[in-house]
Structures are given as C-alpha cells and as structure tokens.
Backbone as a ProteinNet text record, in pm:
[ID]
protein_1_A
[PRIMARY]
XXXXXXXXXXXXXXXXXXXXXXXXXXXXXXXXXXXXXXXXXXXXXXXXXXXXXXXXXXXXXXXXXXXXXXXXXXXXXXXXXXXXXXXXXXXXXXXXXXXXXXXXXXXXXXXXXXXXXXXXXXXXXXXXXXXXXXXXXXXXXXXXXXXXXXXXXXXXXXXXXXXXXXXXXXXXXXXXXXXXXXX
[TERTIARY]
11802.9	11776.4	11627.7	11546.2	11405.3	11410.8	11296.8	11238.7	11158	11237.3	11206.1	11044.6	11000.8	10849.2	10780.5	10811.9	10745.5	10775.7	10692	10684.8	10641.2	10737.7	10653.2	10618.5	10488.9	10397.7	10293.9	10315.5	10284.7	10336.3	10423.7	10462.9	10485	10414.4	10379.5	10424.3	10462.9	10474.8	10361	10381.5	10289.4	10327.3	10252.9	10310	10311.8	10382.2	10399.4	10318.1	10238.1	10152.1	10135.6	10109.5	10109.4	9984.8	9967	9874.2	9825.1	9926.3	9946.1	9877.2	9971.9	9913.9	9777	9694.2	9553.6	9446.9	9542.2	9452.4	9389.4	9555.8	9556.2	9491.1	9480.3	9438.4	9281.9	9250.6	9095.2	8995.1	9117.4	9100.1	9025.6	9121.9	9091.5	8973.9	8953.8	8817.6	8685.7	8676.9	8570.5	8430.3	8311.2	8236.8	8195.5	8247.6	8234.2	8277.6	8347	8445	8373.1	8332.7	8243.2	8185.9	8193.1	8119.3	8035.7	8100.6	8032.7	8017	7986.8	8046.9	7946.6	8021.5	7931.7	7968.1	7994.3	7974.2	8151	8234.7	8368.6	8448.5	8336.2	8420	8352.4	8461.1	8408.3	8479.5	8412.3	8513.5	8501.8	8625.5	8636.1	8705.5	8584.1	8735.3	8818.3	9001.3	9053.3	9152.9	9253.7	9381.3	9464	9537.4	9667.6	9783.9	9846.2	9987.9	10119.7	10167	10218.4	10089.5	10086	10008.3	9862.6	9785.6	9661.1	9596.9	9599.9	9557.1	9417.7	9265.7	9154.5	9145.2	9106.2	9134.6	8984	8987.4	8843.9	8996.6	8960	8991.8	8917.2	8916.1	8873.8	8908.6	8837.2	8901.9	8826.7	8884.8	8870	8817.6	8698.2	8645.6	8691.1	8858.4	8863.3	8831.4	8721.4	8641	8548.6	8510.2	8427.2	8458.9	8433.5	8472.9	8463.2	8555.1	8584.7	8690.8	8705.7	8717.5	8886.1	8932.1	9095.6	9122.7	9036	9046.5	9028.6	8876.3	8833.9	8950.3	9013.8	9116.5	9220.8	9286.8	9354.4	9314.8	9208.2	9102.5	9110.1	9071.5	9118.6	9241.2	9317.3	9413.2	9512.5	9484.1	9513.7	9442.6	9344.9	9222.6	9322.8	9339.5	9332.2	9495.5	9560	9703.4	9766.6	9688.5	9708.1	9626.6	9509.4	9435.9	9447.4	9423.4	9380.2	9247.7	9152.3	9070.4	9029.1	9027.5	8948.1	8856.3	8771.9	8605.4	8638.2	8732.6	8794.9	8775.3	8805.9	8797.1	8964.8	9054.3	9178	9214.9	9313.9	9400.1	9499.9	9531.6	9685.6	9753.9	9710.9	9788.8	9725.1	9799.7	9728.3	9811	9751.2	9777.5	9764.8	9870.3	9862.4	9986.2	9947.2	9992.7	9943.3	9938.7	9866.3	9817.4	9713.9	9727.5	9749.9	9735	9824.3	9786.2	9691.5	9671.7	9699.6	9795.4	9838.5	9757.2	9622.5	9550.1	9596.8	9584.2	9577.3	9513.6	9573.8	9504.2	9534.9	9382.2	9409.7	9328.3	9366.7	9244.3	9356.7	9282	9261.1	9242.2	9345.3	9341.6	9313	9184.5	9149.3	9129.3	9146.3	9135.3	8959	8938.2	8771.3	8754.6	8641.6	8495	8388	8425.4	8300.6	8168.8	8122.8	7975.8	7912	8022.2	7988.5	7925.1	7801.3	7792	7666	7619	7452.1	7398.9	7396.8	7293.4	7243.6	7306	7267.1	7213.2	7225	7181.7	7067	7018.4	6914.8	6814.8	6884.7	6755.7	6820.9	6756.5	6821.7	6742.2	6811.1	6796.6	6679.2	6641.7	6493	6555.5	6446.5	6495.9	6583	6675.8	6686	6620	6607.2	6532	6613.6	6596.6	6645.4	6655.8	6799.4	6813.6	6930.7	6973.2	7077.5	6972.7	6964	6877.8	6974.3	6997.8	7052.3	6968.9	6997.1	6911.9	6948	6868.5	6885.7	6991.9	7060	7201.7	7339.7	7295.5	7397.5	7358.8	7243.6	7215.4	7319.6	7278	7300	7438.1	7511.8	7682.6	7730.9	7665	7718.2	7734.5	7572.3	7576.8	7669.4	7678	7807.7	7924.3	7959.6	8065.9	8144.7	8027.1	7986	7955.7	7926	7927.5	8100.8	8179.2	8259.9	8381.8	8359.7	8438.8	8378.6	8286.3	8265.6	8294.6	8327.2	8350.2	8517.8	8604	8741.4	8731	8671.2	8701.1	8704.7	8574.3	8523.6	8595	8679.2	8712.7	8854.4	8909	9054.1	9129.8	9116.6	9208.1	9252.9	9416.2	9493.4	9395.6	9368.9	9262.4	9130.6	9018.5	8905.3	8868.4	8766.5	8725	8603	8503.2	8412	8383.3	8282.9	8283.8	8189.5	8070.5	7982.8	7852	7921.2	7833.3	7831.6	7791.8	7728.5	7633.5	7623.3	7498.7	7538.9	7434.4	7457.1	7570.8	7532.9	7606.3	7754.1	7834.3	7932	7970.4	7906.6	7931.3	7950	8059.4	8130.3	8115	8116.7	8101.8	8198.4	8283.5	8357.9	8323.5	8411.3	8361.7	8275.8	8268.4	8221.4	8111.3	8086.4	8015.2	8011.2	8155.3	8194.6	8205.5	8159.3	8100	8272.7	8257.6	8386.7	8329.7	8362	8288.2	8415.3	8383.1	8462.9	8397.5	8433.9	8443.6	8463.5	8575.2	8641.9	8644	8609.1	8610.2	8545.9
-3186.3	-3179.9	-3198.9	-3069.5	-3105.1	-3254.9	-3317.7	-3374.2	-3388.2	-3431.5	-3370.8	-3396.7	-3533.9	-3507.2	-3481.4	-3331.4	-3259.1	-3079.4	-3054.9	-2858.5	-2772.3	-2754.8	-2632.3	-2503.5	-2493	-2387.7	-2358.3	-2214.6	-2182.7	-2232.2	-2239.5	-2327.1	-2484.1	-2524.2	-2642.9	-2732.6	-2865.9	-2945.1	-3008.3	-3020.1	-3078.3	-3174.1	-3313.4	-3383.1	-3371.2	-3358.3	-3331.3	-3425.3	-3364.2	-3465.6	-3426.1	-3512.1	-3457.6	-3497.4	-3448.9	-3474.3	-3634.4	-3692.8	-3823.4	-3927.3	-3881.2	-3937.5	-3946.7	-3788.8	-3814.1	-3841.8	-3862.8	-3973	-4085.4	-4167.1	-4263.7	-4289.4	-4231.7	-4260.3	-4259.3	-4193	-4158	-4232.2	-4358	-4435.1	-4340.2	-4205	-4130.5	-4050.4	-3993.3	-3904.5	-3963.9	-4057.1	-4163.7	-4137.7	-4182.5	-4132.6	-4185.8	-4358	-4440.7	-4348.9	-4300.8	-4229.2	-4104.7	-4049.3	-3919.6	-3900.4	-3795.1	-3791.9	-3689.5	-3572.1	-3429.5	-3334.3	-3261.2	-3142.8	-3015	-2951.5	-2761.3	-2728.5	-2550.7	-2476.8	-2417.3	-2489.1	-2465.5	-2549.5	-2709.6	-2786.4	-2953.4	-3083.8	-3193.3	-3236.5	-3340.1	-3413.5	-3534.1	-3594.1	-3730.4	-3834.3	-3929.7	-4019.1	-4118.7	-4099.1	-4153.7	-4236.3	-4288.4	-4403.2	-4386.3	-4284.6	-4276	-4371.9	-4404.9	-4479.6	-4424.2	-4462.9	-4624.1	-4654	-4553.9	-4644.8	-4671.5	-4617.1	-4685.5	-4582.3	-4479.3	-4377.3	-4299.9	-4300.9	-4279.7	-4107.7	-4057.2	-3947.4	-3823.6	-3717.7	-3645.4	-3579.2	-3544.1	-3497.9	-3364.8	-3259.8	-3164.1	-3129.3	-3096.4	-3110	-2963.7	-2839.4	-2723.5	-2722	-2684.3	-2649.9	-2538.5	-2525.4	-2380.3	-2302.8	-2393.2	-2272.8	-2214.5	-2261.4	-2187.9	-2045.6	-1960.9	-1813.3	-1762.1	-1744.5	-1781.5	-1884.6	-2006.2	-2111.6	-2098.6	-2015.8	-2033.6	-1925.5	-1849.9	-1752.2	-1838.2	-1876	-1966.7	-2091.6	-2141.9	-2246	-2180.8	-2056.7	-1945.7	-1895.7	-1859.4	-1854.4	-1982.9	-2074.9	-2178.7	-2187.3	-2214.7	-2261.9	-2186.8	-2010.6	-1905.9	-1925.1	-1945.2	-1971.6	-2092	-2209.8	-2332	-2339.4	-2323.4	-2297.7	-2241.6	-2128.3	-2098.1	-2126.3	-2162.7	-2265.1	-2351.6	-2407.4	-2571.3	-2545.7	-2634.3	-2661	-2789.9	-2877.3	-2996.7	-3018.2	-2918.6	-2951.3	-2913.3	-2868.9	-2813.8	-2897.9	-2911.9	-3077.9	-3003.9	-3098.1	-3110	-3132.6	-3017.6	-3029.7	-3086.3	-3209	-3267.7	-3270.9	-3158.2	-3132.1	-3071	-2995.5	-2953.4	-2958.3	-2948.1	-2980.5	-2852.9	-2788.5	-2689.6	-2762.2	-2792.6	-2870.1	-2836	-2925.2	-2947.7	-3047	-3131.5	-3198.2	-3279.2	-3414.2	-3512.6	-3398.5	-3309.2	-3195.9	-3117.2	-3052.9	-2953.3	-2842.1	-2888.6	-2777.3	-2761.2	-2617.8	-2597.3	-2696.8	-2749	-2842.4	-2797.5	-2754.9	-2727.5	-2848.5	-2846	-2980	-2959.5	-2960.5	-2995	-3154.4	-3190.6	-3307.8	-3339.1	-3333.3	-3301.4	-3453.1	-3475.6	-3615.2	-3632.7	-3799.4	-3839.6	-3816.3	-3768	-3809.7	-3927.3	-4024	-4178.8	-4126.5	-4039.9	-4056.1	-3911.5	-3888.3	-3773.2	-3648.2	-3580.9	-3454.7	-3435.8	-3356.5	-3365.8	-3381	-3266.4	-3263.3	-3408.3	-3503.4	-3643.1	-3721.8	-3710.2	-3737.5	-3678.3	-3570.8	-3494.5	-3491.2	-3494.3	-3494.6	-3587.7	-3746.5	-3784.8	-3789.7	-3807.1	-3768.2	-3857.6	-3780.4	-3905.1	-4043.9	-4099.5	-4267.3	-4316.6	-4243.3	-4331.5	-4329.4	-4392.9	-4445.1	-4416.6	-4361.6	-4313.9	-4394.3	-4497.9	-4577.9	-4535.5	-4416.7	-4388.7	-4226.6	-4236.8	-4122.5	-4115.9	-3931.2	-3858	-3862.5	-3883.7	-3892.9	-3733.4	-3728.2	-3619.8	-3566.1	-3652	-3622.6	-3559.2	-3667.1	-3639.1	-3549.3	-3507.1	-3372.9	-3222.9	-3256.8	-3128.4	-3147.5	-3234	-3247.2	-3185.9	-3217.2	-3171.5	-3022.2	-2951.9	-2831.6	-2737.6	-2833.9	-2769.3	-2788.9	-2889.3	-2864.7	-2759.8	-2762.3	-2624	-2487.5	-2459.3	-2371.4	-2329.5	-2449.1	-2417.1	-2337.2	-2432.3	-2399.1	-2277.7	-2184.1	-2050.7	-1961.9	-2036.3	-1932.2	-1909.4	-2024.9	-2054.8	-1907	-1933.1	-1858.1	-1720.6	-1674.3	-1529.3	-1491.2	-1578.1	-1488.3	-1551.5	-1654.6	-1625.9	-1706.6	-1663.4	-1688.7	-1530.6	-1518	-1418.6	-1326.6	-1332.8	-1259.7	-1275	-1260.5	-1331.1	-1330.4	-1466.6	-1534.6	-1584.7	-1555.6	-1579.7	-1649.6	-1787.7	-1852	-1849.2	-1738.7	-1728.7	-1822.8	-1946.8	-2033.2	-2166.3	-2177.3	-2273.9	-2345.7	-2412.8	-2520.5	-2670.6	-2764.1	-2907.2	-2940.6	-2888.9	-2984.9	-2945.1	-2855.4	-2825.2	-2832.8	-2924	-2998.6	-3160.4	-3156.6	-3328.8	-3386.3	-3524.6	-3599	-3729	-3757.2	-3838.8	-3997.6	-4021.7	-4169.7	-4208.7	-4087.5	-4084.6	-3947.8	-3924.1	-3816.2	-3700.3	-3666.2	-3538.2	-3460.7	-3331.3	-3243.2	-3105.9	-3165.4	-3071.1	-2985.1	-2868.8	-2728.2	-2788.5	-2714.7	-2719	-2630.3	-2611.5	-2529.4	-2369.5	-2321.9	-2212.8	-2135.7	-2207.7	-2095.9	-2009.8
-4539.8	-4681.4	-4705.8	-4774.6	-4818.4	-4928.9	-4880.2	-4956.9	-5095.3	-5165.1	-5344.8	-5353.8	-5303.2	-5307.7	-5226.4	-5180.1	-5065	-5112.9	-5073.8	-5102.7	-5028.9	-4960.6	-4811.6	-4879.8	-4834	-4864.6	-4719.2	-4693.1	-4563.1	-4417.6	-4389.2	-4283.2	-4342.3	-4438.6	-4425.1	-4494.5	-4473.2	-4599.1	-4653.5	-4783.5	-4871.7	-5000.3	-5000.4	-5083.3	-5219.9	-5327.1	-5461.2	-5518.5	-5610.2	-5694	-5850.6	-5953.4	-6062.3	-6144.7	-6200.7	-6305.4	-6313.9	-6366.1	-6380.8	-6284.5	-6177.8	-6033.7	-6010.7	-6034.8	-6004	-6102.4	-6223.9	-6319.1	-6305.8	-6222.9	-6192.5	-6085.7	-5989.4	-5858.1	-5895.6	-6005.1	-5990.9	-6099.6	-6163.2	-6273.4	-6397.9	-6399.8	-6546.8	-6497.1	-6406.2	-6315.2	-6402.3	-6371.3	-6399.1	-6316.7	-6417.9	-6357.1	-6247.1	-6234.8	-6110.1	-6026.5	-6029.7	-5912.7	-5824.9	-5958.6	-5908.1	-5798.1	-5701.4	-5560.1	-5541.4	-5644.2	-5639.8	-5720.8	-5729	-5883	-5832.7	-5855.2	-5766.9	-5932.3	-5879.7	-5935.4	-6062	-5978.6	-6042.6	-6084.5	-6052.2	-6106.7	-6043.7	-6012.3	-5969.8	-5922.8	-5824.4	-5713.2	-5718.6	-5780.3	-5761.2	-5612.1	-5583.9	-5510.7	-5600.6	-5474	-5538.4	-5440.5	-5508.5	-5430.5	-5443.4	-5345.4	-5393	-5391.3	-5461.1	-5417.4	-5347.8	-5258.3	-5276.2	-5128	-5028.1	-4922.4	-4925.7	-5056.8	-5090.7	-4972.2	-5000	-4878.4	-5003.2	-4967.7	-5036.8	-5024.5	-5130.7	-5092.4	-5199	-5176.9	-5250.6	-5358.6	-5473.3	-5570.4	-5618.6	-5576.3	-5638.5	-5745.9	-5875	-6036	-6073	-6103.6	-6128.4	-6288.3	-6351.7	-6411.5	-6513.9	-6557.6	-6574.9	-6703.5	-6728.3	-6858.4	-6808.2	-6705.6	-6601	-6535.8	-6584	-6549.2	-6367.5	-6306.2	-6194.2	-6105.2	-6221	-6118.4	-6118	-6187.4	-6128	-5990.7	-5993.6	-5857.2	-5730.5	-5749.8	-5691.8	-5611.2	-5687.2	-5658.7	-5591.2	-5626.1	-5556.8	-5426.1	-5435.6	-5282.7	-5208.1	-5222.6	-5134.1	-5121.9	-5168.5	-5152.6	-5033.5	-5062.5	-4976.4	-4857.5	-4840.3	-4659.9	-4639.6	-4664.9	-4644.1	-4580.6	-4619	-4620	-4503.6	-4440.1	-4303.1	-4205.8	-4244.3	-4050.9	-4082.1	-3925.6	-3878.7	-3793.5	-3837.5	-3711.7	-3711.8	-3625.3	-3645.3	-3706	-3746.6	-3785.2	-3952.4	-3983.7	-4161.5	-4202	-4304.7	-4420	-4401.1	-4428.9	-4416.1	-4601.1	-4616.7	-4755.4	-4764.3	-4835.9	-4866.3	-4897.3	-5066.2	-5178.1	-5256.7	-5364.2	-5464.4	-5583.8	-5688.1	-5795.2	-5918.9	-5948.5	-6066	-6189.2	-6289.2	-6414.9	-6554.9	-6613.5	-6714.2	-6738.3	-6864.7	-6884.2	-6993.9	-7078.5	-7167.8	-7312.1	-7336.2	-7441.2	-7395.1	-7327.1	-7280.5	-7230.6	-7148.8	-7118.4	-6988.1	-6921.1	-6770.5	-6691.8	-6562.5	-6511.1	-6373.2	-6242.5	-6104	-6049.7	-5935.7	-5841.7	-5713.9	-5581.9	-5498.8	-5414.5	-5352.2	-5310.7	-5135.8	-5074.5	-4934.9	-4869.6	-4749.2	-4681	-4764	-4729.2	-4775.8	-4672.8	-4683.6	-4563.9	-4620.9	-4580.7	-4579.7	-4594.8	-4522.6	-4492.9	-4573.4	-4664.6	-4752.9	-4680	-4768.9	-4732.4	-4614.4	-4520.5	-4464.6	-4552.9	-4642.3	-4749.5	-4756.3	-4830.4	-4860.1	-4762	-4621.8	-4506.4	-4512.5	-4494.6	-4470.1	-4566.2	-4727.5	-4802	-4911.6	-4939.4	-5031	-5154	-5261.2	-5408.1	-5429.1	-5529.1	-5599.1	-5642.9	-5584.3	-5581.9	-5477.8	-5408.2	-5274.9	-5178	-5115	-4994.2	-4903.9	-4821.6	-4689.3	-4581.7	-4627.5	-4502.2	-4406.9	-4415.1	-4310.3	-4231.5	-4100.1	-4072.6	-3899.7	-3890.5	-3784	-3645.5	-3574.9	-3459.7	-3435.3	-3289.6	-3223.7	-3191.9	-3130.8	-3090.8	-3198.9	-3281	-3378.7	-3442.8	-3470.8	-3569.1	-3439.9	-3295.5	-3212	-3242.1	-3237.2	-3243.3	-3427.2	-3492.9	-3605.7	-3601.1	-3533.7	-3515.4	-3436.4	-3322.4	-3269.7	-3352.6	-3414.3	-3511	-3597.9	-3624.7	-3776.8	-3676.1	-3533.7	-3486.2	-3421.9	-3377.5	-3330.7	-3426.5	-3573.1	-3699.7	-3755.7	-3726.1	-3763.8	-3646.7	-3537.2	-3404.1	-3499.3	-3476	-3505	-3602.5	-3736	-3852	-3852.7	-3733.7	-3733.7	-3630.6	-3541.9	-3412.8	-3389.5	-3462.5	-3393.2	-3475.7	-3617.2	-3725.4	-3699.2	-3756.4	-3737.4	-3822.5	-3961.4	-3995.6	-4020.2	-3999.8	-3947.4	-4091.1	-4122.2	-4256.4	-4234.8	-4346.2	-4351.8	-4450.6	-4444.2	-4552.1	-4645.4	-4671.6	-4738.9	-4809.2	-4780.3	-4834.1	-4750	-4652.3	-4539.9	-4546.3	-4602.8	-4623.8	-4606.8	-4616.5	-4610.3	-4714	-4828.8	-4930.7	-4904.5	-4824.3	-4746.3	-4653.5	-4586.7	-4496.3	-4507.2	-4486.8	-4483.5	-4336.1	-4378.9	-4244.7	-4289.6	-4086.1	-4174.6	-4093.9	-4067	-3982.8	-3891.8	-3799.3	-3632.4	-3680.5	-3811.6	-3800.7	-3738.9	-3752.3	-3691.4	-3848.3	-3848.1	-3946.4	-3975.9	-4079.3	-4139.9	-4246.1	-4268.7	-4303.7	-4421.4	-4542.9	-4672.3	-4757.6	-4923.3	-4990.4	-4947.6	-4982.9	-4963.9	-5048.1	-5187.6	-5343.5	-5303.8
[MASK]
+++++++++++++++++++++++++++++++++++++++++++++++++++++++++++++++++++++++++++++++++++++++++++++++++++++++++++++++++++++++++++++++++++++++++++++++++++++++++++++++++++++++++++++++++++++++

C-alpha cells in the first residue's frame, strides 16, 4: 500500500508537502531565513517537521514571466538523474496560497557552506574569513567537471545546463561542490 504522504514521480518517491508546511518550516519565508534569490524567484532555509531535517526552499516568483516553465524545467531534469555532485531534490511543492494565489517552490537538501560564489568573492563588508586552498579549489573543479561529464555524456538524454557559475555552485559539509539551478 502507497504511502498517503508520499508521491511517486519518476521512478521515485517523494515526500508530500504543502503550502502550510513550508511556511512553517521557513517561519513565513522570513527574511532571517533568506539565503538567495536569482532571477525566478528566492530561497529560503528551512525545518522541516517531525525530524527537524534543514532544508533550501526554493520559492518561484510567478509574476515573473518565465518562472512557471522554469519550475517545470527543473523539475523535468531533476526527476530523472542522480549524480553525487547534483544538489539533491526532496520535494516539490505546486498549491496555493492562504489568498489563493498560485504557489511553486522547490524543496532541495541544504548545503552549509552555501554557494563558491560567496567563498570566492564576498559581498561588501564581509571580510573574508573562510578562504579555499589549493586543493580544495582543484576538487571542487573536478566536481563540477565530473557533473558536466555525467550530464553531457551519459544521462539517457544528454543535458546541458547553460548557466555554470559560482553562484550555482553549492557546497556542502566536506566541500564537495554540487552543480544546481536547472530553470
């Protein structure tokens, strides 16, 4: 018997989440919370319950012309690979919300140590007390090289991710480099 809060999509199961849930988890997508915001939308961290498991919140923008494709596009790439070096998806979220507007977001494991970008060049006014040695800069690269070999050469249909840069690149505990945004 499937599991009512579970929804296989692609092979896969995936945990049911609602609106509600990632309100809560994200104490109302607060700006404390805030980690990121591109071009289709913003990413909050959050907590899910019951096992208090921390998690990135992608929150879709959709007056933003694009951003429901966009969320469609991921969701379609994401759904059929795995690679270690991916940012990993947990759930997603199509609803509404408490005014009845359309509501999409994306719910992907955290990465701790956030994006290179922030590593590599930090914002006016911080001070740059976390810095990549040698090593770890060559390992990220292989990271991000092995996860575009994966994509271009032996996903059933080969995928390209168009937009490769630091600020798309996540890092998580051990500073191993996970490639993300798929919009």
């Amino acid at each position: 018997m499937e599991n009512p809060l579970e929804e296989k999509w692609g092979g896969r199961l995936f945990p049911k989440i609602s609106y509600t849930n990632l309100l809560k988890a994200t104490d109302g997508f607060s700006t404390e919370n805030l980690i990121g915001s591109g071009h289709y939308g913003r990413v909050h961290k959050g907590m899910l319950s019951p096992d208090e498991t921390t998690v990135a919140v992608k929150v879709l923008n959709l007056h933003q012309r694009g951003a429901a494709k966009s969320f469609i596009t991921e969701c379609q790439v994401l759904r059929n690979i795995r690679h270690r070096n991916l940012v990993k998806v947990l759930t997603a979220c199509s609803s509404t919300d408490y005014e009845g507007n359309e509501f999409k977001a994306l719910v992907y494991e955290f990465m701790p140590n956030g994006t290179l970008e922030s590593w590599l060049h930090p914002r006016d006014g911080q001070l740059q007390t976390r810095k990549l040695n040698f090593f770890q800069r060559i390992n990220i690269a292989i990271d991000v090289a092995f996860t575009l070999h994966y994509l271009h050469n032996e996903c059933q249909m080969p995928i390209v991710h168009c937009d490769i840069k630091p600020s798309n690149i996540l890092l998580d505990n051990d500073l191993t480099a996970h490639v993300s945004d798929f919009g």
